[in-house]
Structure formats: C-alpha cells, structure tokens
N, C-alpha and C positions, 0 to 999 in steps of 0.2 A: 504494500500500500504506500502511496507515496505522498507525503504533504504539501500542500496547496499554500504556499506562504504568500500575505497580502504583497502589491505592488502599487506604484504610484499609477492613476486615472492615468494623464498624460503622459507616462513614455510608454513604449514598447520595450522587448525583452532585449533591444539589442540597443539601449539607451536614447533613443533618437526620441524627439518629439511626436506627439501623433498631429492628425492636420497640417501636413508640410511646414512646419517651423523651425526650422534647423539650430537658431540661435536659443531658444528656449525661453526667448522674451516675447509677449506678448506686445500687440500694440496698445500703448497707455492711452487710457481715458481722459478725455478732455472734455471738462466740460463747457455748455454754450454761455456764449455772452450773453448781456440782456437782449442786446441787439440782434444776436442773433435767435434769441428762444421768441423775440416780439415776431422775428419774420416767420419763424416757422410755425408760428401760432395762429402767422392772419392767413398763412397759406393752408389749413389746414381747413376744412367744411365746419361750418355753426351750422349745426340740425337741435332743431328742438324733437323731443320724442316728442309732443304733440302733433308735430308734423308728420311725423311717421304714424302715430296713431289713424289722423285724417285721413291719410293715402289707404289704410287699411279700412276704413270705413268703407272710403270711396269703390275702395277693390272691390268688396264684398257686396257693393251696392248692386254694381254693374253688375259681376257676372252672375248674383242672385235676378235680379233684372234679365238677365239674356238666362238665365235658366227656366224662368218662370215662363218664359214668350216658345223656349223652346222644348224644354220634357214636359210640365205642369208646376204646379204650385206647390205642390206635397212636395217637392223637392225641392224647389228656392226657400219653404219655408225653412229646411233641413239644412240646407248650404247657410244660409244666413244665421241660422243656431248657431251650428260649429264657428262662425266669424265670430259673433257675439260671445263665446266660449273663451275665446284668445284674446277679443281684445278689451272685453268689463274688467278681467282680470289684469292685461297689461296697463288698462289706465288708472287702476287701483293703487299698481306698483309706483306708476309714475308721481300720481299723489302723495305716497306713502315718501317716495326718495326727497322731494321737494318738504317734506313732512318736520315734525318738530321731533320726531323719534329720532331719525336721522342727524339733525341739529345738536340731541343733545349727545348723540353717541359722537360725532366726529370731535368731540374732546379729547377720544383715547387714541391712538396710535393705529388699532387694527377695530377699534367702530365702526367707521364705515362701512369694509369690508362685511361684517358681523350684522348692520341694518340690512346691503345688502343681500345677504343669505336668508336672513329673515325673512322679508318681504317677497322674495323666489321662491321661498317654500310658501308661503303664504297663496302666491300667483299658483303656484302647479299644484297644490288643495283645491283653490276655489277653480280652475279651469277643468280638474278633474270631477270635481262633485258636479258642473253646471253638465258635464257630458255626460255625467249618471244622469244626471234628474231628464236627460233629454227627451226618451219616452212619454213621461207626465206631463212636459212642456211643448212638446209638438205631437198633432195627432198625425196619422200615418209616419210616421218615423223614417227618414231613409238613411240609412247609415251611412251608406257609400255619399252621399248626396254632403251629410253633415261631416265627413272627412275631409272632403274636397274645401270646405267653406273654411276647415280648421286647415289644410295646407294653402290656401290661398293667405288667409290671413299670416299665418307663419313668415310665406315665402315676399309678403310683399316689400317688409322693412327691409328686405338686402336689398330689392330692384330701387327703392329709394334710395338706399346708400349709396349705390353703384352711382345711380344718375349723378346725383349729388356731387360723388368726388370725382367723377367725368367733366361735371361744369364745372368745379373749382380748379379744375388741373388746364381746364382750355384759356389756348392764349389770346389776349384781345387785343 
C-alpha cells in the first residue's frame, strides 16, 4: 500500500507551475482609480428589477393573448397562472430587498447576503405553494399550458438583460 502525501494546489510533480507560469508569480492586483471605477460604472447597464418585472408582465400578457385567440381560454387562463406564479413572488422579493429587513441587516458584514437567502427561500415557498393551489385557482387546469406561462416568465428577464447590455455596449 502506498501513501498519498499532500502537495501544493499549484505545482505539478515535476515543480513547475500549473496554468503556464513558469516564474511562479502571479500577476499583482491593482486596484481601480476613482476615475477609473466612475467609468466603468457608467458603462455598465442601470436596470431597475421593476423593469424587468414589467417586461415579464408584458410577456405573459401577449402570449396569454395569442394563446387565448389560438388553443382556447382554458389554456391562457393556465399560461397566465404559471406567469402570475413567478412573478407575485419575484415582486414580493423585490419589495422585500428594497425593505427595512434588509436595511437593518446590511449593518453586518454577511447580512445582506443572509436577507438575501431569506427572501429566495421565501420566493420558491410562495411560487411553489401558488403552483399547488393551481387546481383550486383555475378551473380546467392545463398543466403543460401553466409551465409554459412559468418558463416564459422565467426566460424573459435574461432577453431583457441581453437587450439591455446590447444597447449599452452600442457605439453612438
């Protein structure tokens, strides 16, 4: 049996560095000016989650809107559930962040984080129990119909993102 004695993360067994760095020094951190933390701050996208919330409204409107004109209503009503599902609960969190919980937790070091987590568990409880109660809350039920409206909603906030930092990155 042979024993397995610790080594250092970064070399190999033949002393070398790992990730081609022959010298063994690392490039040193530097960090930014004001000036340069101000520029890369204004180039960077201001999105309020309101606005993302809206866009998510707006999604769910429409293609509950073009579901309704094209399978029936039993089914937009189901699409627009599952929307409603993601986003009473995403704008609860939004409240909650902007909240005074939050406020008095960012006094400690890792608070924030900690409201946070909270408030995410809090979001995928209440997103989950609204997808139980869905039965009770819509009559004919479509499941497939109410997943759709929950990925629609999900998927909308990155096509806002994307857009978003597509225009802030275009040159004028």
């Amino acid at each position: 049996m042979s024993i397995i004695k610790p080594r250092k993360l970064d070399a190999l067994t033949d002393g070398s560095a790992l990730y081609g760095e022959d010298d063994g020094e690392a490039d040193a951190f530097e960090p930014l000016t004001a000036e340069q933390a101000k520029a890369w701050r204004a180039a960077q996208p201001n999105m309020s989650a309101w606005f993302t919330l809206a866009w998510q409204c707006l999604a769910i409107a429409v293609v509950g809107g073009a579901t309704a004109m094209l399978v029936g209503e039993a089914q937009a009503k189901s699409l627009i559930y599952g929307g409603v599902a993601v986003i009473v609960p995403a704008a609860l969190m939004v409240l909650g962040m902007n909240g005074s919980l939050m406020r008095r937790l960012s006094a400690y070091p890792a608070g924030p984080l900690l409201g946070f987590a909270i408030l995410e568990l809090i979001k995928l409880v209440l997103s989950v129990g609204l997808m139980f109660a869905a039965p009770q809350a819509v009559e004919n039920l479509s499941w497939l119909a109410m997943l759709v409206g929950v990925v629609v909603a999900l998927k909308v906030h990155w096509l806002v993102l994307g857009f978003r930092t597509m225009r802030a990155r275009r040159v004028v």
